[in-house]
TORRO-164498 format. One line per field, with one value per residue (C-alpha): y, z negated, x negated; residue number from 1. Coordinates in pm, whole numbers, plus 32768, in hexadecimal, padded with zeros to 4 digits. Each point is the difference from the previous one (the first is absolute). Example, Ala and Ser with C-alpha at 12.3 -4.5 7.8 and 13.67 -1.06 7.14 Angstrom:
y	c(7E3E, 8158)
z	c(7CF4, 8042)
x	c(7B32, 7F77)
tifi	c(1, 2)
This chain:
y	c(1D5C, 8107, 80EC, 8007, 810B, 80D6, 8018, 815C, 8085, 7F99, 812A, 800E, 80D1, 8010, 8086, 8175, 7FC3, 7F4E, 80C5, 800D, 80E3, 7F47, 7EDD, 8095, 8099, 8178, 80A7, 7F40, 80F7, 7F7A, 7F3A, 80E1, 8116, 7F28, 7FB4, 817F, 8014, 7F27, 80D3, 8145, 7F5B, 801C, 8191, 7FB1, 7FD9, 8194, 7F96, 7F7C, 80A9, 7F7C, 8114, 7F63, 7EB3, 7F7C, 7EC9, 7F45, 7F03, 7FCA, 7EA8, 800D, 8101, 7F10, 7F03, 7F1E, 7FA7, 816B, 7FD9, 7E96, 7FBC, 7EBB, 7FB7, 7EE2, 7FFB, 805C, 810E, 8193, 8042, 810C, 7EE3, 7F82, 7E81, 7F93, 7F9E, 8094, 7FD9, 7FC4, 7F84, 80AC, 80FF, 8173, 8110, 817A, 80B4, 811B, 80CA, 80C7, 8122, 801B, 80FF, 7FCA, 8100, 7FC8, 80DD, 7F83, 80C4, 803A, 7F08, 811C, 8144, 7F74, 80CE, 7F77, 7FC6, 7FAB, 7EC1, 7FCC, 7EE6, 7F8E, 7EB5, 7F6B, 7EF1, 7EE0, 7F28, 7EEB, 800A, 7F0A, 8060, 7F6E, 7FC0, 804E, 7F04, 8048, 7EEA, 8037, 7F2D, 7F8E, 7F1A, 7F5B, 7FF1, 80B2, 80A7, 8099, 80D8, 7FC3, 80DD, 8018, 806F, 80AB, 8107, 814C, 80B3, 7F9E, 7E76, 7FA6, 7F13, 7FF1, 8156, 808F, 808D, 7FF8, 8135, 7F4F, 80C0, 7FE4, 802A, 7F48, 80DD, 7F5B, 8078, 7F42, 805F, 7FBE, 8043, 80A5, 804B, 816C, 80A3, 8139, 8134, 7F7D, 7E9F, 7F6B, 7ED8, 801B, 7F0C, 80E7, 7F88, 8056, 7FEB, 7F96, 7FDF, 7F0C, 80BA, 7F00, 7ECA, 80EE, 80BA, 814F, 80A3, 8105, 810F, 7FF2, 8041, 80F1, 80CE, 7FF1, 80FA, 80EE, 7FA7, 8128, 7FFF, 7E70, 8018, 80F3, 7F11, 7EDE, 80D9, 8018, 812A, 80BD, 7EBB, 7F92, 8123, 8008, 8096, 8052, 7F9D, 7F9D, 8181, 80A7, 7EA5, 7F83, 7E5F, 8008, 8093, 7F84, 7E9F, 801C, 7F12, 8057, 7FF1, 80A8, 80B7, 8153, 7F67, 7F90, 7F9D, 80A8, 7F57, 8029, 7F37, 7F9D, 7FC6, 7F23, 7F35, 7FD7, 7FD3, 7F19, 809E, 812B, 7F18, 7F66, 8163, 8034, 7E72, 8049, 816F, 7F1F, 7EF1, 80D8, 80E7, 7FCE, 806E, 8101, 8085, 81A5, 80AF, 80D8, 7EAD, 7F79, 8107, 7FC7, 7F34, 7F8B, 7F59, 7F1B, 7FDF, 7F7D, 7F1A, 7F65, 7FD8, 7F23, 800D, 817A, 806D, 80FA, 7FCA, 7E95, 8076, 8111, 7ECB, 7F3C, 8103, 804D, 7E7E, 8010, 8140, 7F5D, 7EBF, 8076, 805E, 804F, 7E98, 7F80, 8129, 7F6C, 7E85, 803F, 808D, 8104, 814B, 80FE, 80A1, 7ED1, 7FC4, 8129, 7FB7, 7F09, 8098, 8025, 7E9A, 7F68, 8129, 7F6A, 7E83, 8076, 80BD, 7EEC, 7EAE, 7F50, 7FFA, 7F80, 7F17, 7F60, 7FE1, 7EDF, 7FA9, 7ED5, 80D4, 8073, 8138, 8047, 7F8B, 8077, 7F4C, 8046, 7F84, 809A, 80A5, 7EBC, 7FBE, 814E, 7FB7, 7EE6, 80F7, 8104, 7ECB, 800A, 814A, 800A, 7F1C, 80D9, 812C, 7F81, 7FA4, 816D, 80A5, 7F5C, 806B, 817E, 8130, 7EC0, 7FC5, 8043, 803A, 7EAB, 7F6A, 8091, 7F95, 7EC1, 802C, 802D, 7EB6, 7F4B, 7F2C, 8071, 7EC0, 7FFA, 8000, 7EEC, 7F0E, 8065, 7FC1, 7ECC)
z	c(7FE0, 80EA, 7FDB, 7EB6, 8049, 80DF, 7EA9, 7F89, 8151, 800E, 7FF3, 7EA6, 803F, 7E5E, 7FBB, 7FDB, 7F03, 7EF3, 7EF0, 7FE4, 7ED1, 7F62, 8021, 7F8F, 7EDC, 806D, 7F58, 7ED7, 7ED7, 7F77, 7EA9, 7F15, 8065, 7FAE, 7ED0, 7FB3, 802D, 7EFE, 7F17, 8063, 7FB1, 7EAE, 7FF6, 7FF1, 7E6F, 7FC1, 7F26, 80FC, 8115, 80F8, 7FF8, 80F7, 809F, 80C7, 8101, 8012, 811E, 7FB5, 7F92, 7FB6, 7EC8, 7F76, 7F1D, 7FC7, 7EC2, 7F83, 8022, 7F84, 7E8B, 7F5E, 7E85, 7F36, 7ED7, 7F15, 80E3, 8021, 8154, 8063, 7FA8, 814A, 8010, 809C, 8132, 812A, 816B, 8126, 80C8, 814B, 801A, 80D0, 7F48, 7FAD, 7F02, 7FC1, 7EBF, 7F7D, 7EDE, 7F3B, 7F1F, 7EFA, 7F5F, 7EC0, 7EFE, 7EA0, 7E9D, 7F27, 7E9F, 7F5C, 8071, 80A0, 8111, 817D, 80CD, 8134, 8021, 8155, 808F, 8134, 8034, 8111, 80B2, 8113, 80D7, 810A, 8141, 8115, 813E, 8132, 8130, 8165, 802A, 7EFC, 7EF0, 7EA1, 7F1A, 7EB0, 7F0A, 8144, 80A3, 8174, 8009, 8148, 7F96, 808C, 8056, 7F09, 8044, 7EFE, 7FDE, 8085, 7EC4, 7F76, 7FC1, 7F72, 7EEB, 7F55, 7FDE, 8001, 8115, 7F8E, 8065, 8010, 7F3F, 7EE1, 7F0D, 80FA, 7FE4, 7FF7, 804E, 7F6E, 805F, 7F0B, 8032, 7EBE, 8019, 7FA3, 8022, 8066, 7F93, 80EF, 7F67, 8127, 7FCD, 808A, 804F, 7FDD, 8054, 7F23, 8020, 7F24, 8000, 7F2B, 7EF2, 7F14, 8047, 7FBB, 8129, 7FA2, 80C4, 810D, 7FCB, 7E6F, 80B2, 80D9, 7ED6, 7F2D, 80EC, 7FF8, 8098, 80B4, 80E6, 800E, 80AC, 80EF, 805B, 8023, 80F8, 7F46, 7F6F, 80C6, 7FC7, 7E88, 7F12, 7E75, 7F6C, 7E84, 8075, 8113, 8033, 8141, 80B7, 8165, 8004, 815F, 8068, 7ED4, 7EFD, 7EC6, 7EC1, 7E97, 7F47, 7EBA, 7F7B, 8070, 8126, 8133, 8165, 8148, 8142, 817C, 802F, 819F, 7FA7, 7ED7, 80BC, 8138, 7F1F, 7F49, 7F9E, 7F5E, 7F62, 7F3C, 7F8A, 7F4E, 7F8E, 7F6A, 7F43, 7F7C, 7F81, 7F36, 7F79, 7EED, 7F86, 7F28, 8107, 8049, 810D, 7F44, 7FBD, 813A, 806F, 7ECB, 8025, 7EB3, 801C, 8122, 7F2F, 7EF7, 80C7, 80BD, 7ECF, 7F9C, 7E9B, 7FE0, 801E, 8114, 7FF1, 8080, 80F1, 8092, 7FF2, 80DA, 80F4, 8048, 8033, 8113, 8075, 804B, 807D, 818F, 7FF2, 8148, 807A, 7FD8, 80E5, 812A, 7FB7, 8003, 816D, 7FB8, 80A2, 7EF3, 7FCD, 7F58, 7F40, 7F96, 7E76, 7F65, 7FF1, 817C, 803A, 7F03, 80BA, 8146, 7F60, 7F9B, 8167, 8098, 7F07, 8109, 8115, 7F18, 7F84, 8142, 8081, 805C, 7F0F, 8111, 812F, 8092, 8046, 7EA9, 7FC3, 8008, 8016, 7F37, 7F9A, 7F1B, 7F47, 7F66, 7F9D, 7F1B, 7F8A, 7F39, 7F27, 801D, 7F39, 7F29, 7F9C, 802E, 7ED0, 7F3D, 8038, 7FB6, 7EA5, 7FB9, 808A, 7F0D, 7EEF, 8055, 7F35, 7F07, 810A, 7F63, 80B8, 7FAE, 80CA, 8140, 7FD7, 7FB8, 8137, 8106, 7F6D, 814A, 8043, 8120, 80DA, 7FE1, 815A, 8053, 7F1C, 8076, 8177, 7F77)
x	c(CE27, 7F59, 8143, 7FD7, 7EDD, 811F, 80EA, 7F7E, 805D, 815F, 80FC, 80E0, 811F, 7FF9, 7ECF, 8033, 810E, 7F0E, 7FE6, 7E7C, 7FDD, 813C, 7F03, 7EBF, 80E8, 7F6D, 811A, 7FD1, 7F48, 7E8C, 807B, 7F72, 80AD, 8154, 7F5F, 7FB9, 816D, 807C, 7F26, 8080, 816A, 7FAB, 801C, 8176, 7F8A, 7FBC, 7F22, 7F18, 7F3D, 7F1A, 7EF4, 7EDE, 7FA9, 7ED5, 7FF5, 7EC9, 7FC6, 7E82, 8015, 7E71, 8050, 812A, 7FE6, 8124, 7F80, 801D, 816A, 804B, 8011, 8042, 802D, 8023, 80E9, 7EF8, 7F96, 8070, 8078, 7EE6, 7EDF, 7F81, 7FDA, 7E8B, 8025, 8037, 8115, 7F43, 8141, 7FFB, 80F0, 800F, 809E, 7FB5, 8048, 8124, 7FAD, 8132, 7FD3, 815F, 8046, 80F3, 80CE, 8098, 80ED, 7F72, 8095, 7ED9, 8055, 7F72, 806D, 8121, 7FC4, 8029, 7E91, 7FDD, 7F05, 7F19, 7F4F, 7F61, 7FEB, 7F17, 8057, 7F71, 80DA, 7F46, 806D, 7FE5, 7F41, 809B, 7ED9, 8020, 8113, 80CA, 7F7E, 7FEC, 7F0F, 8066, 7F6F, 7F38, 813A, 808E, 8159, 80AA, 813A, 813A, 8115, 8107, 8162, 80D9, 8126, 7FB6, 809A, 8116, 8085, 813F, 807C, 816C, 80B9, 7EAD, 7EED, 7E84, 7F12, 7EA9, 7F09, 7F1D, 8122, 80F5, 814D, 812D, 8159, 812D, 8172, 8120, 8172, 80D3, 8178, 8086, 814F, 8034, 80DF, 8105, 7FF6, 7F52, 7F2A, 7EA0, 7EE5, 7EB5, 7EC7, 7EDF, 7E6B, 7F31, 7E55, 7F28, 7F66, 7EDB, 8110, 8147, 80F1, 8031, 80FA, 7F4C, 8119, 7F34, 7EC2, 805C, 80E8, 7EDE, 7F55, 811A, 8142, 804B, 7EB8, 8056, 8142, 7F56, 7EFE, 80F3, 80B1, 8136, 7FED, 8104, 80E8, 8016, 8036, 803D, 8159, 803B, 8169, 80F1, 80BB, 8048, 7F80, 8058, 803A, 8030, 7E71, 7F41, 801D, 7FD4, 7F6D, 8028, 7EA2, 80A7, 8107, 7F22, 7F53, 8064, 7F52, 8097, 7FA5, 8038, 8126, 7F9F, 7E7B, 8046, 80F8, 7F1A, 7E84, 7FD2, 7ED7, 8088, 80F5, 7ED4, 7F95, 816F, 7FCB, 7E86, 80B6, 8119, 7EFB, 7F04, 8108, 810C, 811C, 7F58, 7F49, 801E, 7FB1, 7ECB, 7F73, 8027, 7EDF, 7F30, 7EC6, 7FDD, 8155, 7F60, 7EE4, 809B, 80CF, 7EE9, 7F1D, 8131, 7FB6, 805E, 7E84, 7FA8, 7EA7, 8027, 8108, 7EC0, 7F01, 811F, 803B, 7E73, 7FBC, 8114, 7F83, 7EB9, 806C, 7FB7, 7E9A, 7F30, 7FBD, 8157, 804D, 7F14, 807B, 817F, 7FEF, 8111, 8026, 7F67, 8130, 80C0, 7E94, 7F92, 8051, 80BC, 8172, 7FD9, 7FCD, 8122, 80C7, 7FAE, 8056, 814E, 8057, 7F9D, 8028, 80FD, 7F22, 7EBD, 80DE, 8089, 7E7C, 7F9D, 7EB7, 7FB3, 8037, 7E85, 8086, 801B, 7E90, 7EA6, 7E9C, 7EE1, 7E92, 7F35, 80FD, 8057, 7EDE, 8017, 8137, 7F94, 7F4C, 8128, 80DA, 7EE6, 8028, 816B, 801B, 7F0F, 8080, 816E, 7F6F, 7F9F, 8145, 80C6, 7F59, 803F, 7F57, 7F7A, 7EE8, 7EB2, 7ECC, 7F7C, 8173, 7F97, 7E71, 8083, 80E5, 7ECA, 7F46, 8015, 7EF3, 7F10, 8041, 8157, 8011, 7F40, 8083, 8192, 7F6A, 7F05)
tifi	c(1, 2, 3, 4, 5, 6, 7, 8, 9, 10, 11, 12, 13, 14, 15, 16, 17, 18, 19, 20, 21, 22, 23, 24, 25, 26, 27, 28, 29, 30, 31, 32, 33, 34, 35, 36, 37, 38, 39, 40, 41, 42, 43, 44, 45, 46, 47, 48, 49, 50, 51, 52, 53, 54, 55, 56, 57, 58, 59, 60, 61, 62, 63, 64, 65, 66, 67, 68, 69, 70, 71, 72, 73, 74, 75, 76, 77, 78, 79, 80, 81, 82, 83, 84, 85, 86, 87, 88, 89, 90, 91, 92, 93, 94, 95, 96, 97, 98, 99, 100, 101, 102, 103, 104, 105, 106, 107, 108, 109, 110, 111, 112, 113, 114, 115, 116, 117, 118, 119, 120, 121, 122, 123, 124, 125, 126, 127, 128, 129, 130, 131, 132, 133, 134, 135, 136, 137, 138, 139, 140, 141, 142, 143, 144, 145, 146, 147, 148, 149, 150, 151, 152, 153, 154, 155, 156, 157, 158, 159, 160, 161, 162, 163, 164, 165, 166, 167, 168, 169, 170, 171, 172, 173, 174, 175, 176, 177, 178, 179, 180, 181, 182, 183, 184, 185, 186, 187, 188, 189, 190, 191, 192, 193, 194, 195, 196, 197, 198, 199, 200, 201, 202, 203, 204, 205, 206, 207, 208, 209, 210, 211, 212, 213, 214, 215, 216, 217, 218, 219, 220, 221, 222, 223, 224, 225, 226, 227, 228, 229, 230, 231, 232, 233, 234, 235, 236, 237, 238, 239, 240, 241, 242, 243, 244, 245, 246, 247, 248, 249, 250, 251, 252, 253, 254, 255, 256, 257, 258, 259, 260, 261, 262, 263, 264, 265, 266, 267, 268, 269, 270, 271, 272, 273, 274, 275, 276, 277, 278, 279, 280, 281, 282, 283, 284, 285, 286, 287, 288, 289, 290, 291, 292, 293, 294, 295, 296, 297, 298, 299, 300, 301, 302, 303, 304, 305, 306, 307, 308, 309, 310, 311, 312, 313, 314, 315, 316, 317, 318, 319, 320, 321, 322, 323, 324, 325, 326, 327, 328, 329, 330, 331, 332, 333, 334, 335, 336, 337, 338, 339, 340, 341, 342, 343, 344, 345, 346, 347, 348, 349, 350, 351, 352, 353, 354, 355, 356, 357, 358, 359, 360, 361, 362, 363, 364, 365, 366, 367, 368, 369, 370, 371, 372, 373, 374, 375, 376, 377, 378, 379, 380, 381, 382, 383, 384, 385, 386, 387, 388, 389, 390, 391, 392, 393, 394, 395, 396, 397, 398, 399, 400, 401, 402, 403, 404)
């Protein structure tokens, strides 16, 4: 037993490869600045806008029964009960001003105002103590590490971008002939729109077609004929859209991609046989189409929900290079470049994993929101001011009780 006293001394030949801060989880952000996060992921909603926030650690200045209301059925939900929470917990408080923007039409003059709110609101935090302990309800807690995908995770014929609004790519095959009679198996790319795919040649179309092709990198590839004179078969393919359009493509780079086979599969899919060339580069046609009931309006509310589905935080959590995140047509561009090798990753293999802490912790109130701001989305321009005040009623301890 009087070695035992010598222990401390002997040499471990391991001992500079410990990960010390990996153990005192240094790189890990404070929780309420995850939390802040999940807020800020609401700006994806232009009608919301995070204008100031303020983190209090005091806990002297708190009072948990501020934030806590109960009601009984015969009660209105702002009527505190009497009596009071003296549970022993350790949490500060992050205080968020929101301001809501709304487009309202006067019943009277009929005349379009624009409505403004800001809406104040608390959420409890949990204080950890030197050693990393959080107390709830009387109660210690000690985070764990939790390992998940780093961005992407795959399911059948689809890859998932993890976000707030997760964005999923699904991949179809169609068959088309083309001028030469050959049969063709084309690949084409749809995303998850409010529960429905919507082809992502329709999204991209919708923002002019011309520029599109550009930014797919096709541009100088697929080209638009009014008809098939003075053409060369052996150089180029071609597909028949209508009797006064047509689709000329590469012949050697749409044998050897696959990708720019699914560009020529998404034109054939949201065109028709009544489909010119002028309206090909018409907005409003796309509009129309991805309104699906003929109204353009819809089709605009469709597009800006997508437009907005990569907001700011997704950006950090998806750890992509900023090029294939820096809006949301760059990073279904990058799923459809690259939707073989998501697809063949491995979502058990760690080297397609990452660890985390507090950040899931924060994304129990990011679902929260997730649902609430789903709620909203689909009901487009009908969203009234008192929709999105309604949207923000989350109760102050949400937190706790989701960790509780």
């Amino acid at each position: 037993m009087s070695m035992l006293k010598y222990l401390r001394d002997y040499p471990n030949g391991y001992e500079d490869r410990l990960n010390i801060d990996l153990m005192n989880k240094s790189a890990d952000d404070p929780l309420w600045v995850y939390v802040l996060d999940a807020w800020k992921s609401l700006e994806i909603c232009p009608n919301l806008k995070i204008v100031d926030y303020k983190y209090n650690t005091t806990e002297s200045t708190i009072d948990i029964n501020d934030h806590i209301y109960k009601r009984k059925k015969s009660q209105r939900k702002r009527d505190k009960v009497d009596y009071k929470f003296i549970n022993y917990d350790r949490f500060g408080c992050l205080t968020i001003w929101i301001k809501i923007t709304v487009p309202e039409v006067d019943p009277k003059t009929k005349v379009e105002i624009i409505k403004e709110r800001t809406v104040k609101k608390d959420i409890l935090i949990p204080l950890a103590d030197e050693h990393g302990y959080y107390f709830i309800k009387g109660k210690r807690y000690y985070l764990l590490y939790q390992m998940l995908e780093k961005s992407t995770y795959t399911t059948k014929n689809s890859v998932k971008f993890k976000s707030l609004m997760p964005v999923e790519i699904q991949r179809t095959m169609i068959v088309s002939e083309d001028t030469q009679g050959i049969i063709h198996k084309l690949p084409v790319f749809n995303v998850k729109l409010f529960m429905k795919c919507v082809p992502i040649m329709l999204l991209y179309a919708a923002i002019g077609l011309r520029s599109s092709l550009e930014e797919l990198y096709v541009g100088d590839i697929i080209r638009f004929l009014p008809s098939l004179d003075d053409i060369d078969d052996e150089k180029n393919i071609y597909f028949q859209i209508s009797s006064k359009c047509y689709i000329e493509i590469d012949r050697a780079l749409f044998d050897k991609y696959q990708y720019v086979q699914s560009i020529v599969g998404g034109l054939l899919t949201i065109t028709s046989n009544r489909t010119t060339i002028q309206q090909l580069y018409d907005v409003k046609t796309w509009y129309k189409k991805l309104g699906n009931n003929g109204k353009p309006e819809k089709g605009k509310e469709i597009l800006r929900y997508f437009q907005r589905m990569l907001d700011e935080t997704t950006k950090k959590i998806l750890k992509m290079h900023p090029y294939h995140t820096f809006d949301a047509y760059a990073l279904i561009r990058y799923g459809m470049m690259n939707f073989n090798e998501l697809r063949i990753k491995d979502n058990l293999s760690l080297e397609n994993k990452r660890i985390r802490c507090n950040e899931y912790i924060a994304s129990l109130l990011t679902k929260e929101l997730s649902k609430k701001l789903n709620r909203v989305f689909s009901m487009g321009s009908k969203a009234e001011m008192i929709n999105f005040v309604d949207m923000l009623k989350v109760s102050d301890d949400v937190i706790l009780q989701k960790m509780h």
